[in-house]
N, C-alpha and C positions, 0 to 999 in steps of 0.2 A: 442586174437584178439578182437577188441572191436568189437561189432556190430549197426551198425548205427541205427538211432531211426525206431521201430518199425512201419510197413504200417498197417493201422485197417484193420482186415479181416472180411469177409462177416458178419460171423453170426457164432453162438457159432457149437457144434456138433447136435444138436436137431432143423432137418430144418423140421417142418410139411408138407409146400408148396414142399420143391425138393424133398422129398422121396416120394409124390403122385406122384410130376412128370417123378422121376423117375421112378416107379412101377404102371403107370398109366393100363399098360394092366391087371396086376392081379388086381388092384382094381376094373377094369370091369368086369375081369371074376369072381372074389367074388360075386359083385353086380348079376352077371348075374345069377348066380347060387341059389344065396338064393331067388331074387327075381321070377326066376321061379318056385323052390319050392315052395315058399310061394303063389305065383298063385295057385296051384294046389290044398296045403293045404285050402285056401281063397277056392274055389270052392265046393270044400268036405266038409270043414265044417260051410262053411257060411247059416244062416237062414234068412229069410226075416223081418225087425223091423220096427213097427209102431208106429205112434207119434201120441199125442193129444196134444194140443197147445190152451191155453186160454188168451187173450191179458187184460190188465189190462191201464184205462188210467191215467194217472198221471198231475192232472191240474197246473201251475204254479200258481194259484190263489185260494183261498180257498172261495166255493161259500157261501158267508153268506145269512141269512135271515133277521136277527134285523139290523145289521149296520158293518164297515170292527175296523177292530182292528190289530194293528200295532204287537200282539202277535202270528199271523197267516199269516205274510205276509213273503217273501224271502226279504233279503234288497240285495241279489247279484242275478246271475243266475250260479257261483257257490256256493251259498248254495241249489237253487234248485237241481243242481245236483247233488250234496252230499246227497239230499233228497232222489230223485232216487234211489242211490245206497244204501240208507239206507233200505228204501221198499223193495227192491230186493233181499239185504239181511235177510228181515224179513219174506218173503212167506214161506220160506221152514223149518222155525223156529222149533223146536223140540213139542212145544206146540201146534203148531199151524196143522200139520201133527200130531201127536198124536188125536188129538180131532175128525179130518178130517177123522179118522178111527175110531175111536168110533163111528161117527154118522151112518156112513156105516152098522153097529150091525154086522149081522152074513156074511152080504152081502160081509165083507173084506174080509173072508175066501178063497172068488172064485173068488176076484179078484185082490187079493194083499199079504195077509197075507199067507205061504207056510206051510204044517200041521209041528207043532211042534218048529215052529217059535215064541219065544214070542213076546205079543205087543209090548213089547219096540225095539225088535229087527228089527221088520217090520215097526215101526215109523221111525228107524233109515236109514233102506234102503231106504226108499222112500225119506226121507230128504236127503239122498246123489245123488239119482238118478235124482228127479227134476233137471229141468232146468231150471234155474230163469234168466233172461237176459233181462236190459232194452237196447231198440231200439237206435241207435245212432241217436241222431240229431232229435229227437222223442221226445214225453210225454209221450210214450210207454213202459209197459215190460210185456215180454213174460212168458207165463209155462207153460211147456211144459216136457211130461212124454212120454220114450221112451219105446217101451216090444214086447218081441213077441208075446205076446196074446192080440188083439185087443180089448174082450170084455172087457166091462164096465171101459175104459181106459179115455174116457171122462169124465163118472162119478167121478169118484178119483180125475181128474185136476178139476172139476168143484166145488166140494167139499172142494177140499182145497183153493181154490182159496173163496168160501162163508165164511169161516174160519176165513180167512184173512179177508175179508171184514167187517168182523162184528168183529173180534176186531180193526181192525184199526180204524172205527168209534167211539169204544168205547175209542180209545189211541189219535185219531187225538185232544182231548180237552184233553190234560194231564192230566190223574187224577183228572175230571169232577165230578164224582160220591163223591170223597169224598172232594175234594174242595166247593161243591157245601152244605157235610154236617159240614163243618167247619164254612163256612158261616154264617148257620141256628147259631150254636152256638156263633161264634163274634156277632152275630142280638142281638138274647135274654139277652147276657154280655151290649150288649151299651145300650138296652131298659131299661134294670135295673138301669144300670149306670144316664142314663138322669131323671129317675122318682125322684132316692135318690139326685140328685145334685137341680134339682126343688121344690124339699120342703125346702130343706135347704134356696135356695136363698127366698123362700116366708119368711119363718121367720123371715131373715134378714130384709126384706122389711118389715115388720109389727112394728119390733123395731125401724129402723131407721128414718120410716115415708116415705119412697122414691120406688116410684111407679117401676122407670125402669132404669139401669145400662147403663151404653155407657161409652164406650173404648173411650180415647182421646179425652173426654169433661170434665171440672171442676164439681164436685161433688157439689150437693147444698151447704153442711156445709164449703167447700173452697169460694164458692161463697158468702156466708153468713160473713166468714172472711173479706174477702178482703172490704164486703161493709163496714163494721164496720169499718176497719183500715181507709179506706177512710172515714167514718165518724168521726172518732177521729182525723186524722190530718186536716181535716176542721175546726174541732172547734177547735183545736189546734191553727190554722192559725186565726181566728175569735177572739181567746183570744189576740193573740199577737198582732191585729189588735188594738184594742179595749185598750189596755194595751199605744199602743204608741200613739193612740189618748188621752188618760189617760195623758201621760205623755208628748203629746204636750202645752197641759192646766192648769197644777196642777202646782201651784207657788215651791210647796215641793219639786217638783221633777224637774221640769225644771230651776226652780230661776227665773230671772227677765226677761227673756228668752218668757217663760211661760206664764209669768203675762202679756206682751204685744202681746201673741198672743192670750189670752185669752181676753184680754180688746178690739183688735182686731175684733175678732171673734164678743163680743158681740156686739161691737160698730157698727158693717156690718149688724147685725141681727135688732139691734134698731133701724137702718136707713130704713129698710127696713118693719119696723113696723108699722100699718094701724093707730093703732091710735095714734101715736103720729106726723105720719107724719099730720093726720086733724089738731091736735092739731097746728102742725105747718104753718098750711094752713089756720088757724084762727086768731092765733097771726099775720101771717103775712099782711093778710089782714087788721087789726084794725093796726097795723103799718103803712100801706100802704095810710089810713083815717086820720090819725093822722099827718102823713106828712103831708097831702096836708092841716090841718089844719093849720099846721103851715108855710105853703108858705107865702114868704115876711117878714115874723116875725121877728122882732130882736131876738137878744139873752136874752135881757132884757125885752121883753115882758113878762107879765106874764102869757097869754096864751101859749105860748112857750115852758116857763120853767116846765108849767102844763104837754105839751103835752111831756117833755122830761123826767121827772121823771114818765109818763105813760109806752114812749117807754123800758126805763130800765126796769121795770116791766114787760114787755113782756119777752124782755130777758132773766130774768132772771130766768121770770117761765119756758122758753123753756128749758134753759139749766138744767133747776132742774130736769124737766123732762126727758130729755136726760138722765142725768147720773144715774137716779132711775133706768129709762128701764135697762141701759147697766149694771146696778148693779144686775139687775133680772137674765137678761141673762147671767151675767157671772156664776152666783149661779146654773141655768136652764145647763148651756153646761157642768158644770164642775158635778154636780150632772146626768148628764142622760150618760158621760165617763164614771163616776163611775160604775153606774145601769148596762151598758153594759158590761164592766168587768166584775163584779160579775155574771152575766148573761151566760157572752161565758167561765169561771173558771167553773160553776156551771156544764154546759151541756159538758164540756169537761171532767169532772171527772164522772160523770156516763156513757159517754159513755165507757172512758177505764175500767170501770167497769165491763160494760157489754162484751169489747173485751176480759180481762182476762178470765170471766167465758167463754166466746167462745172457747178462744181456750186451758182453760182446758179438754175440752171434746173435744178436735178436734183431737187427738189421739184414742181414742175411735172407735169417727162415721170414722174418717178414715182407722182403723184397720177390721171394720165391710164390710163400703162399699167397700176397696177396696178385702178383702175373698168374696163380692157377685160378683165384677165386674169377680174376678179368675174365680166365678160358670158359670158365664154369656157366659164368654169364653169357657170352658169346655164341656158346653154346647152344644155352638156352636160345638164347635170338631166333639164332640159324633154322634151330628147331620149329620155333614158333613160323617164323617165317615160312620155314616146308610144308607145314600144318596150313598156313595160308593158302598157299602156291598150289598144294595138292587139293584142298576144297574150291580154288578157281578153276583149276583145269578141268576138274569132274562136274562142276555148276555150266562148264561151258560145254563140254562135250555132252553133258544130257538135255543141257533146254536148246541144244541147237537145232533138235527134234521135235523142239517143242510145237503144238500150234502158233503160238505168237499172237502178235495184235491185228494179219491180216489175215482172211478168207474171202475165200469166193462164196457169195451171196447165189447168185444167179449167172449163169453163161448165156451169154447172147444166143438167141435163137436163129431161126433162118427167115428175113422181113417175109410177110406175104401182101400186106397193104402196103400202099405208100403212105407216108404219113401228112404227106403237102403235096399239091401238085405242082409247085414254084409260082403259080399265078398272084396266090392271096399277099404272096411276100413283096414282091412286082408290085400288086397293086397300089400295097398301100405304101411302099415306097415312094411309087408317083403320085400318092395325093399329098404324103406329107412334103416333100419336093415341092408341089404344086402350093400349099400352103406356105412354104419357108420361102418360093419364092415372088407368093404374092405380099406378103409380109415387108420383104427386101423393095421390091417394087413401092409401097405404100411409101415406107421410110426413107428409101430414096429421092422421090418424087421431092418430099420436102426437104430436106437433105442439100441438094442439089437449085431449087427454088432461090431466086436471087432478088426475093421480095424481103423486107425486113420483116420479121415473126415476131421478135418478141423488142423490150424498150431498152434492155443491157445491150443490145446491137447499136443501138443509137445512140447509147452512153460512149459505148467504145470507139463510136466516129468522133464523136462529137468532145468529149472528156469530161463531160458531167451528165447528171441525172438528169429526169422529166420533173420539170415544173408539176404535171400532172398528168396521171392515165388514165384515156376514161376506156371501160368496156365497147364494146357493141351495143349498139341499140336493141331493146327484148321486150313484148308485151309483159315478162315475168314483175311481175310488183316488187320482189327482191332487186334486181337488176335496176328498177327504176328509182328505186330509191336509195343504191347505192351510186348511180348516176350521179340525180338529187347531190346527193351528199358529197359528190367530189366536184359539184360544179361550186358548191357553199365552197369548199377550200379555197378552190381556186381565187373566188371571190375574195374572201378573207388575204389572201396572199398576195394578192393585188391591193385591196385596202391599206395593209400595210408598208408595202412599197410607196404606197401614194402617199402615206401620212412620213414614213420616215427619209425616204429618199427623193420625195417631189415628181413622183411618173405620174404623168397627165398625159401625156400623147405614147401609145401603144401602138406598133404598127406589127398586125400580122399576117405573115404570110404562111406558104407551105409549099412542099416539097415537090408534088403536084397539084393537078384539079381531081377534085373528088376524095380529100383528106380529110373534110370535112370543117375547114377551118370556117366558114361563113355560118356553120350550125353553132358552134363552140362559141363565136363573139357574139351572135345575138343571145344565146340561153346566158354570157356569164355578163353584156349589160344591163339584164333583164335581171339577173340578180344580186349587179352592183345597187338597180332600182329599189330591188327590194331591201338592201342592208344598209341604203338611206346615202350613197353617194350616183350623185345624176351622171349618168354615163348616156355618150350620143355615140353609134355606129355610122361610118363614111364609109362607103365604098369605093375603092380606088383599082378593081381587077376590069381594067378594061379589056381585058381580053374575053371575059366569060362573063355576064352580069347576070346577077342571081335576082329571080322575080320578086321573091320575097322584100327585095327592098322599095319596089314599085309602089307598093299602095295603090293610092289614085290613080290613074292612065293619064291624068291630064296635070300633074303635079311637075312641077320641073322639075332637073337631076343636078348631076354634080357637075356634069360638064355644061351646062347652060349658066350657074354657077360663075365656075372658072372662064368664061366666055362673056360673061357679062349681059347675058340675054335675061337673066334673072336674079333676083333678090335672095341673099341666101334663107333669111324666114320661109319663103314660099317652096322651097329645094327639101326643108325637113319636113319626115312623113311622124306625125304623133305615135306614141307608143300605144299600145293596148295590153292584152292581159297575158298574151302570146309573142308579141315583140316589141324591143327598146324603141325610143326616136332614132330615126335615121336616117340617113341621104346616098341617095341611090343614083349610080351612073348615069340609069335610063337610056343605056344604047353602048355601041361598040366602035367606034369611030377610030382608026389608027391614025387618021392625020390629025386628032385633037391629043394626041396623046403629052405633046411641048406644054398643054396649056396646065398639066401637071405642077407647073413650075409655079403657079398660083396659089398653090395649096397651100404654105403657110399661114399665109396672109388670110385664110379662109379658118383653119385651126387655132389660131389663135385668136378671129371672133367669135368663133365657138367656146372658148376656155373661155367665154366673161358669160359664156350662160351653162356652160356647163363644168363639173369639175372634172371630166375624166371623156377624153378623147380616144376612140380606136378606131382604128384605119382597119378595111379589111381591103389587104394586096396581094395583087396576081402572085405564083410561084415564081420565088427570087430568080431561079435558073431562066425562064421565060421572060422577064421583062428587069429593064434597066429600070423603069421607075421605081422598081419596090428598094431599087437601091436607094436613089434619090428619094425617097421618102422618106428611111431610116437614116438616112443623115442629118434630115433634122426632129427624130423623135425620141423620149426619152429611153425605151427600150425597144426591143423586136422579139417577136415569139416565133417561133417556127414548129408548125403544126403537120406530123408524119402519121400516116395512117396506119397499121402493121398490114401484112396481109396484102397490102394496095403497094404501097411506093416501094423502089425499086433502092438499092443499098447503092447502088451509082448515084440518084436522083439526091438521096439525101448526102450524099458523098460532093455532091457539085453544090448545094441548097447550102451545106457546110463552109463551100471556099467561099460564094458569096457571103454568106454572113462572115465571114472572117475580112475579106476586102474593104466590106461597108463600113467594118468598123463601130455598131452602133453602142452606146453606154452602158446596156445591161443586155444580154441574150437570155429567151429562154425558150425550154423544150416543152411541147406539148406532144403527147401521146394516144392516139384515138384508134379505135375499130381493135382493141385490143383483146383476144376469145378467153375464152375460159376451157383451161386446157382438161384434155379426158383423164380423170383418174387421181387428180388433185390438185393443191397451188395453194397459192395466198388467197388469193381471189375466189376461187372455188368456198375454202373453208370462211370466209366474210358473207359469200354470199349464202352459205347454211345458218348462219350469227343471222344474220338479214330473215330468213326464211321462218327461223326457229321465233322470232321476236314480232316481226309481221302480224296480223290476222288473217287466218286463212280463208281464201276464196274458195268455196266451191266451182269444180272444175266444170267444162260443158256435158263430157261425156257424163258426169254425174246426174246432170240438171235433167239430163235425155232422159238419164234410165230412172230416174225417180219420175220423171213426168209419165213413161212409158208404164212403171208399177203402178200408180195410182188409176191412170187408164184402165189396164188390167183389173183392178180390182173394181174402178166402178163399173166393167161391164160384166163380172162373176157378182156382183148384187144386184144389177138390175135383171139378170138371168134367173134368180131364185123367184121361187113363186110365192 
């Protein structure tokens, strides 16, 4: 028989919550138990203990003196707090408690140290015992030293707590002391360094002639180049000037070209010449004389003729003159072309003369100056560096003075009260004890319990699911109706079986007696009755016979039946509204037990009046019949109670069914709880509860009956 898909069950067999709640009295009386022992213990052996307690403050800012430094500052306020916890952890430091009893000398003896105790051993306790706890929400932490002996219990916190204080001063600048002597020696290394780099740059200075180096300015001997190149391509430019004026004038070189801008030239220069222009300013005037001499004249006068072979004569001495001048000048312009040429040739070949020898050597002064400008720098460095080195040494020699991040808040005083008597601690040690170990006892109980709890336990015997689980039995109307509801499955599940696979003869047994299997086949043929296939219940547990299938007292049974003493008509008891038809043993007889062997023959005049046969049979482990039963029926159930049957019982219930061999198995689940604190089951039956109509409760019924009471007898009271 196949089984439909399995319902998730609560929770595995290990429920913490339901075994407290189930054993909730003995986890009280455990508790009760230990914890008043442990009172009484707590009373007897409790001593009265005293504390000394010294507060320490913790500033988020470190107080400087010279100036703040971003090496001393928190950049969050969790790293202050990590600060905190750092300090806290460092009070009770092994070093630091060790010394704190050294200073103490003999004085530890009497008030810490126990005879026979070595130091290290009594550094150790006391490093365990402090109490170091920064304040929440504070800049505070506490230390605080607990003992039964009050003397000199201040002392010891106060001491250690100086301890601390004076090394953390010494730690608050990390490694102050010898930072500050590493210093001294990077000083005297860069002092040295700048005196050997300054002599060298002077010698350079003495060779090269140049007073003072600078980064990122032309060096003189660059300077001294560039003027020179500018001097050579000036006179450069000056010869070729001088050259084309050469060769605007010189007949050789320009041709005829030449020749008229040189006849030109002179000719502008001759006109412009003082004394030939007199010359012409004489002639022309005696020209000018000579005309008017000869006004009216003929041609043929011989005054005339006088004064015209005078004026030729003028003429001709001007023009004689003229062309002497322009023959000067042309000799003058073309000689002084010349002169300047050779002139700007002259002064442009000594100067590249002197650029070559420049900038042979300019490798040199260059290779020099710039080894001084490296010093110069270097220099600088060194310097800057000192500059450094000398404002760390002084930053660190004056805030090592400084207050710092830690103070002393408060110094422990000298205890006068105790602040516990040890009792209240005792006490409630032993009750929570007595609690945890009524707890352990509850979950154990079940734990340990070798009854099957939940229905994944009989999965895991067995290899498959439950056919169906039913709860507990509960007057709760949720409860009964989810009942209701899983017996309808059931029903259906079996209808189905019947229509697809032909199960007509059902034979069920269980694990033990008291599983409940004979409640389970009469409610599920009573509502195969009701979903319209006729189902008849047989009783076949002749070891146990359940009244319920008696009916009449005078009715035959099944073994009268099987024996032939009666008719099997007369054997079935009618259904009603409460139970299927049925047929009941009516007795317990071991020696009729062979007439079992009958049974067939009886089940199958049954199948021609009814369609659907169950057998209800003794627990398979207890009788051989229920074997021989399921051999010849279509399937077998086996029906385990939780809670009730034992994991052996179903463990043996299992190998017979596996022996028997029968056609389909299946698993029923019964007395199954509803576990404390949640499940599947729980939340269905809130589904159930929430959907239901609510009943008014009894206690309600009471106290509404009880009000109305009260009030009809404050009216009949009034007058």
């Amino acid at each position: 028989m196949n089984a439909p898909p399995p319902q998730p069950t609560s929770t595995g067999a290990f429920q913490p919550l339901n075994s407290i709640w189930n054993h909730k009295v003995l986890v009280i009386l455990i508790a009760f138990i230990v914890a008043t022992g442990g009172t009484y213990v707590a009373y007897i052996k409790g001593t009265a203990v005293y504390r000394a307690t010294a507060v320490i403050y913790v500033a988020p800012r470190f107080a400087n003196i010279l100036g703040e430094t971003k090496e001393l500052e928190f950049q969050s306020f969790t790293q202050f707090q990590n600060f905190i916890k750092q300090q806290a952890r460092t009070i009770n430091r092994y070093d630091i408690v060790y010394e704190a009893l050294q200073r103490l000398g003999d004085r530890r003896f009497g008030l810490w140290q126990q005879p026979g105790e070595t130091e290290r051993a009594a550094a150790e306790r006391l490093q365990r015992l402090l109490q170091v706890r920064d304040v929440r929400d504070t800049y505070l932490i506490t230390v605080s030293l607990d003992s039964e002996n009050p003397n000199g219990l201040d002392l010891l916190v106060n001491t250690v707590v100086e301890v601390y204080l004076e090394k953390t001063k010494r730690e608050e600048i990390y490694a102050g002391e010898d930072r500050m002597e590493i210093l001294l020696e990077r000083r005297a290394e860069r002092v040295q360094r700048v005196r050997e780099l300054t002599q060298r740059r002077n010698e350079l200075a003495q060779i090269l002639g140049v007073t003072t180096f600078v980064e990122g300015t032309l060096n003189p001997y660059d300077t001294l180049l560039i003027e020179g190149t500018s001097a050579v391509l000036a006179a450069e430019r000056t010869r070729i000037t001088a050259a084309a004026e050469l060769a605007t004038y010189d007949e050789a070189v320009g041709g005829e070209t030449a020749a008229r801008a040189l006849s030109a030239a002179a000719s502008d220069l001759a006109a412009r010449d003082p004394g030939l222009n007199s010359l012409k300013a004489n002639l022309y005037k005696r020209r000018s004389e000579v005309l008017e001499q000869t006004t009216g004249l003929t041609e043929n006068h011989p005054v005339r003729r006088i004064a015209q072979r005078e004026l030729d004569d003028l003429e001709s001495e001007v023009r004689s003159a003229s062309e002497q001048l322009i023959a000067e000048k042309s000799v003058m312009l073309l000689e002084e072309r010349i002169a300047r040429l050779r002139e700007a040739s002259e002064i442009e070949t000594v100067l590249r003369t002197q650029l070559r020898e420049q900038q042979d050597q300019a490798s040199w002064f260059s290779a020099h100056y710039n080894e001084a400008l490296d010093l110069t720098n270097e220099i600088a460095r060194e310097r800057k560096a000192l500059e450094a080195i000398d404002d760390r040494f002084e930053f660190l020699e004056i805030e090592a003075s400084a207050p710092g991040f830690i103070r002393i808040s408060t110094w422990a005083l000298p205890p006068i009260t105790p602040v516990s008597g040890g009792r209240t601690k005792l006490a409630v040690i032993f009750a929570a004890a007595g609690g945890i170990l009524g707890l352990l006892a509850a979950i154990g109980i079940d734990l340990f319990d070798r009854r099957v709890q939940t229905s994944r336990q009989v999965q895991a015997i067995l290899g498959f699911p439950p056919l169906a689980s039913f709860l507990d039995p509960s007057p709760d109307p949720a409860r009964r109706a989810l009942l209701s509801d899983q017996m309808r499955q059931l029903g259906l599940a079996l209808r189905r079986e019947h229509s697809a696979n032909g199960v007509r003869r059902l034979v069920v047994t269980s694990a033990r007696h008291g599983c409940g299997a004979t409640t389970i086949i009469l409610d599920l043929a009573r509502e195969l009755d009701r979903q319209g296939l006729r189902a008849i219940v047989v009783e076949a547990n002749l070891l146990m016979a359940d009244p319920r299938y008696q009916g009449d007292p005078a009715r035959a049974g099944l073994i009268d039946v099987l024996s032939g003493k009666a008719e099997l008509s007369a054997a079935i008891a009618p259904g009603d509204d409460r139970l299927p038809d049925r047929i009941g043993t009516l007795g317990t007889n071991w020696d009729r037990l062979v007439d079992c062997r009958r049974l067939p023959d009886l089940i199958e005049r049954l199948l021609e009046q009814y369609e659907m046969v169950i057998v209800d049979a003794a627990p398979i482990r207890l009788s051989a019949d229920t074997e021989y039963l399921i051999g010849f029926c279509d399937a077998a159930w086996l029906v385990v109670r939780a809670r009730f049957a034992q994991i052996g019982e179903v463990k043996g219930s299992a190998s017979r069914l596996e022996k028997a061999s029968p056609p389909a198995v299946g698993l029923i689940m019964s007395g199954l709880p509803i576990f404390f604190g949640g499940g599947y089951y729980n939340e269905i039956l809130k589904e159930y509860r929430r959907l239901l109509p609510k009943e008014e409760s009894k206690w309600r019924k009471r106290w509404r009956s009880r009000s109305a009471t009260a009030r009809h007898d404050e009216i009949s009271a009034q007058p």
